[in-house]
N, C-alpha and C positions, 0 to 999 in steps of 0.2 A: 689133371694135366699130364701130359706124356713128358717122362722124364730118362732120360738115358742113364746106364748104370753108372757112369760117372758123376752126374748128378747127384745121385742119389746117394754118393757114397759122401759127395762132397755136403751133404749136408747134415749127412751122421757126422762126421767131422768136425762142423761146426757148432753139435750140438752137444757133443763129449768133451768132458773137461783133460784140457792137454798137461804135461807135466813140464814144471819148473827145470829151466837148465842154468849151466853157466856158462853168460852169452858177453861179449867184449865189442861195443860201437866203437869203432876208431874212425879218427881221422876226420870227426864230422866240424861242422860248427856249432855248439851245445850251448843252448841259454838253459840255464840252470834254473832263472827265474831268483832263487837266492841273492845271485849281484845282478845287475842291471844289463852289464855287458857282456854279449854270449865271448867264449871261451874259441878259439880258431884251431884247428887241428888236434883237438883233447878225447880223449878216451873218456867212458862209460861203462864201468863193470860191473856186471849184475852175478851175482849169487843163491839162489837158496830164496828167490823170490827179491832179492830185497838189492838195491845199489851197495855198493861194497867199495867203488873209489869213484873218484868221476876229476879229470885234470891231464894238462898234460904229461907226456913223457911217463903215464902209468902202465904198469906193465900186462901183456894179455896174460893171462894166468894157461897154463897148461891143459889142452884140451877143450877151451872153450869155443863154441861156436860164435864166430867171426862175424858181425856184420859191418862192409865196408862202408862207413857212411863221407866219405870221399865227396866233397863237392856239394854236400847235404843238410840241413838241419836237424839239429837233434833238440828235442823238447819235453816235458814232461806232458803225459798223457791229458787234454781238454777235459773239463768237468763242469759238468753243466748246471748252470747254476738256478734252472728252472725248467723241466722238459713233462712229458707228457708217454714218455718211453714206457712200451711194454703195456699199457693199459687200452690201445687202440691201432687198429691198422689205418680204417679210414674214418676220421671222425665225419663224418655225414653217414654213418651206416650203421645204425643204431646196435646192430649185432653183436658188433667188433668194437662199440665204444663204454669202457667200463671206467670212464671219469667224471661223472655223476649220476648219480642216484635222483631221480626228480619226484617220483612216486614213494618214496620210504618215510617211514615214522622219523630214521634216525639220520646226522649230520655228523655233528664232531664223532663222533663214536666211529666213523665209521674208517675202516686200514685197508689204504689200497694194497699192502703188499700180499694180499690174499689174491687180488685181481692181475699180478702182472703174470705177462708171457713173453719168457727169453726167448720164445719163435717168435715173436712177432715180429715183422718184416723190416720197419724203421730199427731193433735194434741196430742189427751188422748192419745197415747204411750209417747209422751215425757212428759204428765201430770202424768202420773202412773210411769215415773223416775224420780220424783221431780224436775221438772221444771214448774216454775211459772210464767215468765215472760221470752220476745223472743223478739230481734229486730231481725226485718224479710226485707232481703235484695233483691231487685231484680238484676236478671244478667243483662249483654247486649247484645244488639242483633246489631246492624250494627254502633254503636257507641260504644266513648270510654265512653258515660252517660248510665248507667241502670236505673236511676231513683229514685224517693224518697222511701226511705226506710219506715217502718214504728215500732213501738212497741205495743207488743200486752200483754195481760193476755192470760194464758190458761186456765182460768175456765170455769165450764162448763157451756152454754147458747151458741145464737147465736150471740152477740155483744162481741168481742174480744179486739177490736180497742182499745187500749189505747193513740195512739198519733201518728196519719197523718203525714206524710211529716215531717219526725224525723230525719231525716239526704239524702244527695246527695249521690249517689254512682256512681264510675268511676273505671274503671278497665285503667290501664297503665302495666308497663313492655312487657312483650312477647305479651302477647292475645293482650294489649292494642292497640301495634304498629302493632300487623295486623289488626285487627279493624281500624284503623287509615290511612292507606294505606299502611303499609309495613314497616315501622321504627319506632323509639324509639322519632326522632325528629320528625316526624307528628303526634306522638299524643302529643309529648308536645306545639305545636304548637296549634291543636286542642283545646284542655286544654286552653292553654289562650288568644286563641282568643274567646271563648265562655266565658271566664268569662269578660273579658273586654266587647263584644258586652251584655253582663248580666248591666254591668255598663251606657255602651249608653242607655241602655232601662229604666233604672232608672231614667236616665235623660228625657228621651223624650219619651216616652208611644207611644206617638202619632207618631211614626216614623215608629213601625210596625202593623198601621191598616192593612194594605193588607198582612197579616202574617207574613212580615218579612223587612225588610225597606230594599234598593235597594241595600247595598252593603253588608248586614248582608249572613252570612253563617247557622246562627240562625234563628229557624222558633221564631216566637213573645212566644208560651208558654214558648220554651224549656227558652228564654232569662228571662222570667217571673219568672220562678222555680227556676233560677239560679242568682235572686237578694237577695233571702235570702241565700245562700250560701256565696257573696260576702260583704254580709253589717253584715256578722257571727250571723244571727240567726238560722243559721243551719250547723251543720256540714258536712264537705266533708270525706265523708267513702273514702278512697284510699287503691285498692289490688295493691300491690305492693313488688318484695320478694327481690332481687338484692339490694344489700349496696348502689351502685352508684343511683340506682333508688329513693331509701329510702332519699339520701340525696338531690336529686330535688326536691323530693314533700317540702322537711324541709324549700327551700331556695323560694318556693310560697308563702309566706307570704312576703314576702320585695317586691313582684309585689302587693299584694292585702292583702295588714296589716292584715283586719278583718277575715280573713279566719278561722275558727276553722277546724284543719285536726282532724282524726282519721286514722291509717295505719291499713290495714287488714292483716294479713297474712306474712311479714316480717321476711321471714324465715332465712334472712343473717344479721336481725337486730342486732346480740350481736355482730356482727361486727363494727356495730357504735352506739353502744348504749349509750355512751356518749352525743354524736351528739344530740340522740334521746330524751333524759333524759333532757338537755340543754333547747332543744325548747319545752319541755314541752309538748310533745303529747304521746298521748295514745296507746297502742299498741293490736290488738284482734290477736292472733292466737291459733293454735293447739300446746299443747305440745309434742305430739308426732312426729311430722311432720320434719326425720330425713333424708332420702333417697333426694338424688343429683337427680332426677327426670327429670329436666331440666335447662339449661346453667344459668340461672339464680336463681336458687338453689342449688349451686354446695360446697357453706359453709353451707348446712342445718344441724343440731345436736340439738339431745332433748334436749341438755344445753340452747336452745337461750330463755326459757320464764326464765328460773333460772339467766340465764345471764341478762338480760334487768331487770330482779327488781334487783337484786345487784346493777345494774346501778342506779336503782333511777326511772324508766320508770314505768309507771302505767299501768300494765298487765290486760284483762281481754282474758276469753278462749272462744271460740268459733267454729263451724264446721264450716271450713271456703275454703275446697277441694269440688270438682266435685263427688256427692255422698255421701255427709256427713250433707247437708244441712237440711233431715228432721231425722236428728239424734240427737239432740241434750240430748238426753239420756244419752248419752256416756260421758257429759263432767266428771263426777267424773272416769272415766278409762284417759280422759285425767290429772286430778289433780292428780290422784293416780299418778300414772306413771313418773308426774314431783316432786314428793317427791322421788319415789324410786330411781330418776337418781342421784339427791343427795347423793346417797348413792353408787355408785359407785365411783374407784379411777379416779379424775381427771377430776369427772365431777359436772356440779352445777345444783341444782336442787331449789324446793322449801322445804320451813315448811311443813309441813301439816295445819298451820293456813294461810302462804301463799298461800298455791293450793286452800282453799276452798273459802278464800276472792278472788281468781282471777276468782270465778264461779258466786259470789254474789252481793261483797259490787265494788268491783274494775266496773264491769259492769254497777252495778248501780251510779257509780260516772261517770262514759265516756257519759252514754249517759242522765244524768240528771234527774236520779228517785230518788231523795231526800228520798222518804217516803218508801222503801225498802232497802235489803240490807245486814240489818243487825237485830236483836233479842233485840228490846232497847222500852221502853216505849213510846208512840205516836209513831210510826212506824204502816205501815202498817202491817197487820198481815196474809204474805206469809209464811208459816212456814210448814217445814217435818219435820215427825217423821219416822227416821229409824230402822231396826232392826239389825245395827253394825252397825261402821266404814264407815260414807259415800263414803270416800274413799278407802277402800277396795273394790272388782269385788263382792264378796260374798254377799256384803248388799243390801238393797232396801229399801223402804219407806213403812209404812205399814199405813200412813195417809199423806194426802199432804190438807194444809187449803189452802187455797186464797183469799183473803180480809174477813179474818175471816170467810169462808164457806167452812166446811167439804167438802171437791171433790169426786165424787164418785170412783168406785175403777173400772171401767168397760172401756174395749174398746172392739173394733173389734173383735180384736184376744185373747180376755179372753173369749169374749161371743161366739166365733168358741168354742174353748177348752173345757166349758163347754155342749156345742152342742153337739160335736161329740165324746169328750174321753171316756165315757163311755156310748156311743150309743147301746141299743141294735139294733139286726138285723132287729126288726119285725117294728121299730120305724124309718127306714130310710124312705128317702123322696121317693113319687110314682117312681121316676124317675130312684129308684137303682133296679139291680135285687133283685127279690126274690123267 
């Protein structure tokens, strides 16, 4: 593709890692996410990577670079609470899609963070809609194991990787049991006979030198990958949407205590969100995700993320359908939209301080990023500035920091737009008439 030298500069730009300043948002309106209620005219002062005051009437420290955020919202940087980032440009183009494996001997074993690329085109889109941080989940391909998930920064540079082998992912319910062989009980069978023979390997290493010990169904990695699942130093990500289903994965723990779950997607969960709230686990889905689609989503309503935090359930939002994966843009149309349903007779929605902690801080509590989240002193300093209502369709970010470094403001498809919208004619490439 013909690219101008500007182009081209601008995209070493976005691909070299920028350095840390000390930078002072004034004047914005800053939901902290910490309290409930944003802050009106309060300052934001970053240091050395990291927030260093954030309130009014604080002072700019000497030298620091200025952003007026004047009439603006200020927020702690979106974190995606399930995305697809970096593993795929277009998921229908088998080339460019490295989120399952369909042909491979191995499943749990297998770490997407070998397969990501901080070029790939979806990151800087969902960096330029305030999104700072992503767990990036792989599908599956002839099992019910996709593989270790991982978590990433979107800033700009080639090293994304924030933390390897961040959690297990398993698909169950429908997809599950055909992957499985055909029912709902062979994958739960599947299911725990992989975590038990995960358990044998713990014990004896030495059982599967010759890849798999003689009576194992488990090749030796996948059983390897799947003892930190089992002794809870990793969470098990479970897609799962049916109540009856929701309530098996709940009753996994009294076979294998240590387990920490995560439910993906539960889209019949305010069905038992009691239940859910009880055992203490986490819930990622879509707020919008309303449509009876399939037998096992047939209680779906935009009330279930409004409904699950009334229950007490720890919400975070995530693209978490077929096609939504290198989307994670969209989550403020998914917050918006669980505020507004609140607003209909009959049905429950979020805050607006609910829907933005379900993109932020909730996210960053499921999957254990302490040092983001939220707008608080010694925090990392992931922070956007908007120009409205993050949660209104009409806003956008018109600065996005990440680890206290200005992000640049360029992708792909900014750098086409300024290419070609006001091309003259005599300036197209050899290859157009003329």
């Amino acid at each position: 593709m013909f690219r101008t030298a500007a182009a081209v500069a601008a995209l070493l730009v976005a691909a070299a890692p920028l350095s840390a300043e000390t930078i002072a948002i004034t004047g914005g309106r800053v939901a902290t996410v910490a309290n409930p209620e944003p802050l009106d005219g309060a300052t934001v002062v970053i240091r050395d990577g990291r927030i260093v005051a954030v309130g009014k009437g604080v002072a700019v420290p000497a030298g620091a670079r200025v952003i007026d955020a004047t009439g603006k919202w200020v927020t702690p940087g979106l974190i995606a609470g399930n995305s697809m980032l970096g593993l795929y440009e277009v998921d229908a183009v088998d080339e460019t899609n490295d989120t399952e494996a369909r042909k491979s001997p191995w499943s749990a074993a297998i770490d997407v963070s070998s397969g990501l690329n901080a070029r790939a085109t979806p990151v800087s889109v969902a960096r330029l809609g305030g999104v700072t941080r992503a767990a990036v989940q792989p599908d599956t391909g002839n099992s019910i194991f996709g593989g270790q998930g991982a978590l990433i920064t979107l800033a700009a540079g080639e090293d994304i990787l924030l933390r390897p082998r961040a959690f297990q992912f398993i698909e169950l319910g429908e997809d599950g049991a055909r992957k499985a062989g055909g029912s709902r009980p062979a994958a739960w069978l599947e299911l725990r006979n992989a975590l038990q023979e995960a358990e044998r390997y713990a014990r004896n290493p030495a059982a599967y030198t010759d890849g798999r010990d003689r009576e194992a169904l488990v090749t030796r990695l996948d059983a390897a990958a799947l003892v930190s699942v089992v002794d809870g130093r990793v969470p098990l990500m479970v897609h799962v949407e049916r109540a009856s289903d929701i309530l098996n994965v709940l009753r996994l723990p009294k076979e294998f205590p240590k387990v920490r779950l995560i439910l993906l997607g539960a889209r019949e969960g305010w069905t038992v969100a009691d239940q859910i709230a009880a055992a203490k686990v986490p819930v990622i889905t879509m707020a919008l995700m309303d449509l009876p689609d399939a037998f096992e989503t047939l209680a779906s309503t935009r009330s279930n993320a409004g409904r699950l935090v009334a229950a007490g359930v720890l919400v975070g939002l995530g693209m978490t359908t077929d096609g939504t994966g290198n989307q994670p843009r969209n989550l403020p149309q998914q917050a918006g939209n669980a505020v507004a349903q609140g607003r209909l007779p009959g049905a429950v929605g979020l805050t607006p301080a609910q829907a933005l902690a379900a993109m932020t801080r909730s996210n960053a509590r499921i999957f254990g990023m302490d040092d983001v989240g939220t707008l608080e002193a010694g925090k990392a300093a992931d922070v956007v500035v908007w120009d409205g209502d993050p949660l209104e369709l009409s806003s956008a970010p018109t600065s996005v920091i990440i680890g206290g470094v200005v992000q640049p403001t360029v992708s792909r498809q900014t750098m086409l737009r300024d290419r070609y919208l006001n091309l003259q004619h005599d300036q197209l490439p050899l290859a157009y008439p003329r």
